[in-house]
N, CA and C atoms as a LAMMPS dump frame, in Angstrom:
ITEM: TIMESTEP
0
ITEM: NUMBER OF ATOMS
315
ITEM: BOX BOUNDS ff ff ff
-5.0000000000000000e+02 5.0000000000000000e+02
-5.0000000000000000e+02 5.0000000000000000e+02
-5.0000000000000000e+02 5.0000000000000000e+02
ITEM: ATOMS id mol type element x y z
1 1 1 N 0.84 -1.179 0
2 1 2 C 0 0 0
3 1 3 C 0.886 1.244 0
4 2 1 N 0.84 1.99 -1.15
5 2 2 C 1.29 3.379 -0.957
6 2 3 C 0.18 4.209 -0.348
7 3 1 N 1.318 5.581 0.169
8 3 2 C 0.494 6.932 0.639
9 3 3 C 1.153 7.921 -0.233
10 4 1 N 0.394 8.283 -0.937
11 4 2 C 0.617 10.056 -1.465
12 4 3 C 0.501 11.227 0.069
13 5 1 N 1.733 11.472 0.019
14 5 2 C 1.453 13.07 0.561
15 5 3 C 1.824 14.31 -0.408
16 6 1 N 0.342 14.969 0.069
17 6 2 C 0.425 16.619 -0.577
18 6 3 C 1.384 17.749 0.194
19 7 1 N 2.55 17.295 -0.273
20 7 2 C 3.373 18.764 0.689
21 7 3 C 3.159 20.041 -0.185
22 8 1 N 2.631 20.238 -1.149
23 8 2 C 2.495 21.199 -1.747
24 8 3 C 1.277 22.502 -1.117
25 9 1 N 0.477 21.565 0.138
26 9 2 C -0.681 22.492 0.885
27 9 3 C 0.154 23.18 2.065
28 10 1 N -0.605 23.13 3.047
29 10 2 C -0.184 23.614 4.521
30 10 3 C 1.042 23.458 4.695
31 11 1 N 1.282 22 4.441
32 11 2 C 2.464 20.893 5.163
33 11 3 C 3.668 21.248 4.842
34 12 1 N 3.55 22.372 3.454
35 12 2 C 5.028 22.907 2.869
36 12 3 C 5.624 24.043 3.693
37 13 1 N 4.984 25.19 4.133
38 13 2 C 5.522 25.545 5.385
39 13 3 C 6.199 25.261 6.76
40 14 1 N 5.188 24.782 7.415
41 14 2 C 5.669 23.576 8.087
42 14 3 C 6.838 22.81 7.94
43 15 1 N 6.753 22.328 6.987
44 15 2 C 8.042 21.773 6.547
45 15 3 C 9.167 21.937 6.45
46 16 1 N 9.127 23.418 5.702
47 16 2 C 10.023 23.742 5.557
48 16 3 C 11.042 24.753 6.797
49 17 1 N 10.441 24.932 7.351
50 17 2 C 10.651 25.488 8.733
51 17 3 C 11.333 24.628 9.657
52 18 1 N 10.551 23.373 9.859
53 18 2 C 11.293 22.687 10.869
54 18 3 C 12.404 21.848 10.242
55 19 1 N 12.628 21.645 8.899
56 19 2 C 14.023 21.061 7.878
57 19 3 C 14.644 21.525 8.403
58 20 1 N 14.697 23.406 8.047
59 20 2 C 15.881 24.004 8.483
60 20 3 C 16.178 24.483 9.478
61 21 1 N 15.964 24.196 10.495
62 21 2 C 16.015 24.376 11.901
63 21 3 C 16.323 23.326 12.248
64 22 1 N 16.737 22.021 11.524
65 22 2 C 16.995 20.545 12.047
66 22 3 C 18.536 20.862 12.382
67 23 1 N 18.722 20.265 13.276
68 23 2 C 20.666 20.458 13.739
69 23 3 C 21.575 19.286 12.415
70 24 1 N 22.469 19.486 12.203
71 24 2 C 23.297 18.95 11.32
72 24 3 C 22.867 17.066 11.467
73 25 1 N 23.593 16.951 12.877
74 25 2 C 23.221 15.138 12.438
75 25 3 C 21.962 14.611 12.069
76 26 1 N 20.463 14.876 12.203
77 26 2 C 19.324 14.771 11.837
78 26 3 C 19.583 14.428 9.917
79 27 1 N 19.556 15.846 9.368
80 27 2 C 19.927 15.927 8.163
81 27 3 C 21.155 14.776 7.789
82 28 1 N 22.577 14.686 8.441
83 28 2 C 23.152 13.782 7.724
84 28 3 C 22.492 12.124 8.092
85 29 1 N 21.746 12.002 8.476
86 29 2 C 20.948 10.559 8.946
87 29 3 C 19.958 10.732 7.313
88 30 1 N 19.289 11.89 7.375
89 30 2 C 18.529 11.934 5.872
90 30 3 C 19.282 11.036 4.715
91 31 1 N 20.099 11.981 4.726
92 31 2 C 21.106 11.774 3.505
93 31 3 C 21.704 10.232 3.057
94 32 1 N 21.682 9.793 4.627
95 32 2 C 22.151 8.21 4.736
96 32 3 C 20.744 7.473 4.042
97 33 1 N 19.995 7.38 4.841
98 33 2 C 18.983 7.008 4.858
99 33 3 C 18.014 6.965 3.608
100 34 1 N 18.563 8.367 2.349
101 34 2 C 17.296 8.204 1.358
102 34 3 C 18.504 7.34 0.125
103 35 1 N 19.415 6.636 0.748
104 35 2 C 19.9 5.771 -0.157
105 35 3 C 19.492 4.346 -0.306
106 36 1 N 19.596 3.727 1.58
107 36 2 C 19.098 2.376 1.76
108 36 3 C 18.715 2.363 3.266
109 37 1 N 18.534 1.2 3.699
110 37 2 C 18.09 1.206 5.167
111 37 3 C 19.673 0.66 5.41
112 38 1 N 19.405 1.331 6.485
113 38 2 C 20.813 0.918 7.593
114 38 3 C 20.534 -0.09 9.002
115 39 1 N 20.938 -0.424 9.272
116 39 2 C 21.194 -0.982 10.88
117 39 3 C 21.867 0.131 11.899
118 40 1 N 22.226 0.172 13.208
119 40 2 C 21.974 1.515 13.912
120 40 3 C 24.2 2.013 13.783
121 41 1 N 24.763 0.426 13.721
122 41 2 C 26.346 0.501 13.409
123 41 3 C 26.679 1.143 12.463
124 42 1 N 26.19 0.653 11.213
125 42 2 C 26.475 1.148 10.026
126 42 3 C 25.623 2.413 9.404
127 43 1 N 24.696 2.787 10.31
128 43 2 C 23.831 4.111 9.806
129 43 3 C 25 5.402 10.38
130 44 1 N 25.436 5.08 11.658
131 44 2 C 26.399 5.636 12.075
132 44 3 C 27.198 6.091 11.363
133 45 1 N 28.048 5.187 11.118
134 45 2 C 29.236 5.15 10.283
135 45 3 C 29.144 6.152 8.972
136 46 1 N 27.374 5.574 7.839
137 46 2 C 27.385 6.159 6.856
138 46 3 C 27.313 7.6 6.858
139 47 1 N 26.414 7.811 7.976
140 47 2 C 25.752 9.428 7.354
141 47 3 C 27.15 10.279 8.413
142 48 1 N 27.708 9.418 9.184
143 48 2 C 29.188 10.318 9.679
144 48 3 C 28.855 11.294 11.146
145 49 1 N 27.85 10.552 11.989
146 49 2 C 27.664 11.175 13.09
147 49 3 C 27.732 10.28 14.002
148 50 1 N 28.464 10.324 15.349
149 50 2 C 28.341 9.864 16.022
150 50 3 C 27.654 8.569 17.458
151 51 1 N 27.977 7.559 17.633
152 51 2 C 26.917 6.712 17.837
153 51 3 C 26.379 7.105 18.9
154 52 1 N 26.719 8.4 19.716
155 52 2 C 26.126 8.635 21.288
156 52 3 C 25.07 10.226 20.854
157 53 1 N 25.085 10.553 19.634
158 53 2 C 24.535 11.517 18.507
159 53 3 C 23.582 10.989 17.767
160 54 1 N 23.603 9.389 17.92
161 54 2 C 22.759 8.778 16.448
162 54 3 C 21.345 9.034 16.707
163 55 1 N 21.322 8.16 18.594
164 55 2 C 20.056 8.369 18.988
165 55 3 C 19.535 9.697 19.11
166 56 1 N 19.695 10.625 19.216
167 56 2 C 19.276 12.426 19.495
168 56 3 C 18.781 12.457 17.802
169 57 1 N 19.417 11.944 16.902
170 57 2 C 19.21 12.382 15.377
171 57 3 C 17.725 11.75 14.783
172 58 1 N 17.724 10.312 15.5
173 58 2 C 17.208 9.72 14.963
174 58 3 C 15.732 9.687 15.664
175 59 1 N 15.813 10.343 16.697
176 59 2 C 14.509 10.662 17.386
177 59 3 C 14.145 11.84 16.965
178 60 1 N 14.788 12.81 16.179
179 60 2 C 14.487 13.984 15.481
180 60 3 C 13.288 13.542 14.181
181 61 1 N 13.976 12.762 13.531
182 61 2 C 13.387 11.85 12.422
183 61 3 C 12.131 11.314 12.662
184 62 1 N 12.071 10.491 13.449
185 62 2 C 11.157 9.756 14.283
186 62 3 C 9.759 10.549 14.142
187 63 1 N 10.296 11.992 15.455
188 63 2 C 8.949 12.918 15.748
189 63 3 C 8.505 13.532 14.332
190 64 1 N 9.044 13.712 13.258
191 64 2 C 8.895 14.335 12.466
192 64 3 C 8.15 13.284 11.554
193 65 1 N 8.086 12.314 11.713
194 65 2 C 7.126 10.817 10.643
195 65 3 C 8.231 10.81 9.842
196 66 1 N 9.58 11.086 9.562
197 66 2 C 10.369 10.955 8.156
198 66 3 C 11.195 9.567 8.47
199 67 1 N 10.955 9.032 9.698
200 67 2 C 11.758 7.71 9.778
201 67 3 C 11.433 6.32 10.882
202 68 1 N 11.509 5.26 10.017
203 68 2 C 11.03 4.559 11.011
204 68 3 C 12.04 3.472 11.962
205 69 1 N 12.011 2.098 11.741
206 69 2 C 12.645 1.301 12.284
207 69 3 C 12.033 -0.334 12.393
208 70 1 N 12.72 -1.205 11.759
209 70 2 C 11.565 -2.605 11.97
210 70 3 C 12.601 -3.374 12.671
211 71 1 N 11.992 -4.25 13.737
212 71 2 C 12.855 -5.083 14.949
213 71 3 C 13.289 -6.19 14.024
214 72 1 N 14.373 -6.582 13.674
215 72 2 C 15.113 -8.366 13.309
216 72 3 C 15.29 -8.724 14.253
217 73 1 N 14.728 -9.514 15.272
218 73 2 C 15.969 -10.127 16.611
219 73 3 C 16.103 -8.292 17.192
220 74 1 N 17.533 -8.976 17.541
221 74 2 C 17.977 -7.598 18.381
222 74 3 C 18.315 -6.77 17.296
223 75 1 N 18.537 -6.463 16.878
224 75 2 C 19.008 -5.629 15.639
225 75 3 C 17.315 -4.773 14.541
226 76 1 N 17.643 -3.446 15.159
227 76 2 C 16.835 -2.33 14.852
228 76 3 C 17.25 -2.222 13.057
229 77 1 N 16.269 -2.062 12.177
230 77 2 C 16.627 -2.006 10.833
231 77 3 C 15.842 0.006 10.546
232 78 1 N 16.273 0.72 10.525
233 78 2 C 16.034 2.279 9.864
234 78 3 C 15.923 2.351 8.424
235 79 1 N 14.579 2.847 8.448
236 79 2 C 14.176 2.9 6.858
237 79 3 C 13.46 4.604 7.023
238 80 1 N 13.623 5.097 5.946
239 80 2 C 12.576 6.35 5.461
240 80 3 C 11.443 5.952 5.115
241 81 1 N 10.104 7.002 6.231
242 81 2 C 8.57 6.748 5.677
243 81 3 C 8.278 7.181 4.358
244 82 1 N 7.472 7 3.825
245 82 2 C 7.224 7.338 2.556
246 82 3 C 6.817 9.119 2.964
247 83 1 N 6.181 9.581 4.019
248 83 2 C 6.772 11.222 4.151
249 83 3 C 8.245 11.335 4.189
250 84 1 N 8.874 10.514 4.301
251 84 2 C 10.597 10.792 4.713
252 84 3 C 11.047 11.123 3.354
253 85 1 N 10.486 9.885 2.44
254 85 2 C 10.576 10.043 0.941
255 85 3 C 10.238 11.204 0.279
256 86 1 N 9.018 11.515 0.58
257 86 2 C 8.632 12.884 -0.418
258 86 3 C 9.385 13.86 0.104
259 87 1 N 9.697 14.163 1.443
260 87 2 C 10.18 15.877 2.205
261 87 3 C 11.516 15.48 1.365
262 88 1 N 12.311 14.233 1.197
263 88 2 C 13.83 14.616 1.351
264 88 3 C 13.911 15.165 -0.548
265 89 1 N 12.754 14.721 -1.639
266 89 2 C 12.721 14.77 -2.469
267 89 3 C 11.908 16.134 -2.547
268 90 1 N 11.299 16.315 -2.164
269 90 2 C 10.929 18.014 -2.098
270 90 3 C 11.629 19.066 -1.488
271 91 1 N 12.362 19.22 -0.131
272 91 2 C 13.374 19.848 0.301
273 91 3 C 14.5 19.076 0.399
274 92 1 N 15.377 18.516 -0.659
275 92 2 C 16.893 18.219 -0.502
276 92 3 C 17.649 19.078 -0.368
277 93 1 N 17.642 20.74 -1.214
278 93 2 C 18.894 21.183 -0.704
279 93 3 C 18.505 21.749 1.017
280 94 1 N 17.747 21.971 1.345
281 94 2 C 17.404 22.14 2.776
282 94 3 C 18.143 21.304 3.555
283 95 1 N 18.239 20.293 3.11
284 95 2 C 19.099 18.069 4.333
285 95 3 C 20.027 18.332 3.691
286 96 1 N 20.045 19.219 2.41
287 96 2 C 21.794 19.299 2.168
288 96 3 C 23.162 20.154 2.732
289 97 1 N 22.054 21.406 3.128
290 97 2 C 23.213 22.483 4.058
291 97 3 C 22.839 21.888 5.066
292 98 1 N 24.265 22.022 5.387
293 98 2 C 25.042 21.642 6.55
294 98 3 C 25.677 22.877 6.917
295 99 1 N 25.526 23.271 8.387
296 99 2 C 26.442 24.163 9.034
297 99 3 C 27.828 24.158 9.522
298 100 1 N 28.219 25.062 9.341
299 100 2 C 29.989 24.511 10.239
300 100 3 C 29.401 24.044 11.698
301 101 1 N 30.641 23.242 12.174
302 101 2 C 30.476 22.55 13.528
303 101 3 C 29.988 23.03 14.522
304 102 1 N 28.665 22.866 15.248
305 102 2 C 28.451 23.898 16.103
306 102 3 C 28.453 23.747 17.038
307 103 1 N 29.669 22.828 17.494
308 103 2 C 30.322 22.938 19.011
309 103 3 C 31.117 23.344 18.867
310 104 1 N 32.033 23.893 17.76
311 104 2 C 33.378 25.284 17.714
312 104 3 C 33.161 26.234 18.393
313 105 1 N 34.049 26.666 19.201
314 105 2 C 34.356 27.984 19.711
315 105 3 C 35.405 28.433 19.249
């Protein structure tokens, strides 16, 4: 079963607001994520944020409906909802800037 979402109504504001206000690792979890599903080791690794960072990112995702997760055994599998699909394909360059590091001083 597919879902069409209309981000082109309300939801595009919205949207676009809380994209870019997403902190850097959120977005690089996107980026991982609208390639293939990951496991929580190697999602790490791909999108290049930290594994004590992954969880904070990935609960960003989560609240936002753009990501889910299906149980194997012990091993958590991360996939993009089909909203995860349309936002990252309607606002990509939004998941694409990235800020300089913003724990620099």
């Amino acid at each position: 079963m597919s879902i069409d979402f209309e981000i082109e109504g309300t939801l595009q504001p919205y949207l676009e607001k809380m994209i870019s206000n997403l902190p850097n690792g959120p977005k690089l979890v996107m980026q991982a994520l609208s390639k293939k599903d990951y496991n929580k080791e190697d999602l790490s690794l791909k999108a290049r944020v930290r594994r004590g960072e992954l969880n904070f990112a990935v609960c960003w995702l989560e609240a936002l409906g753009f990501a889910e997760f299906n149980s194997s055994g012990r091993q958590k599998l991360y996939s993009l909802t089909p909203l995860g699909l349309a936002a990252f394909e309607k606002f990509n360059e939004l998941f694409m800037d990235i800020t300089e590091d913003e724990d620099a001083d």
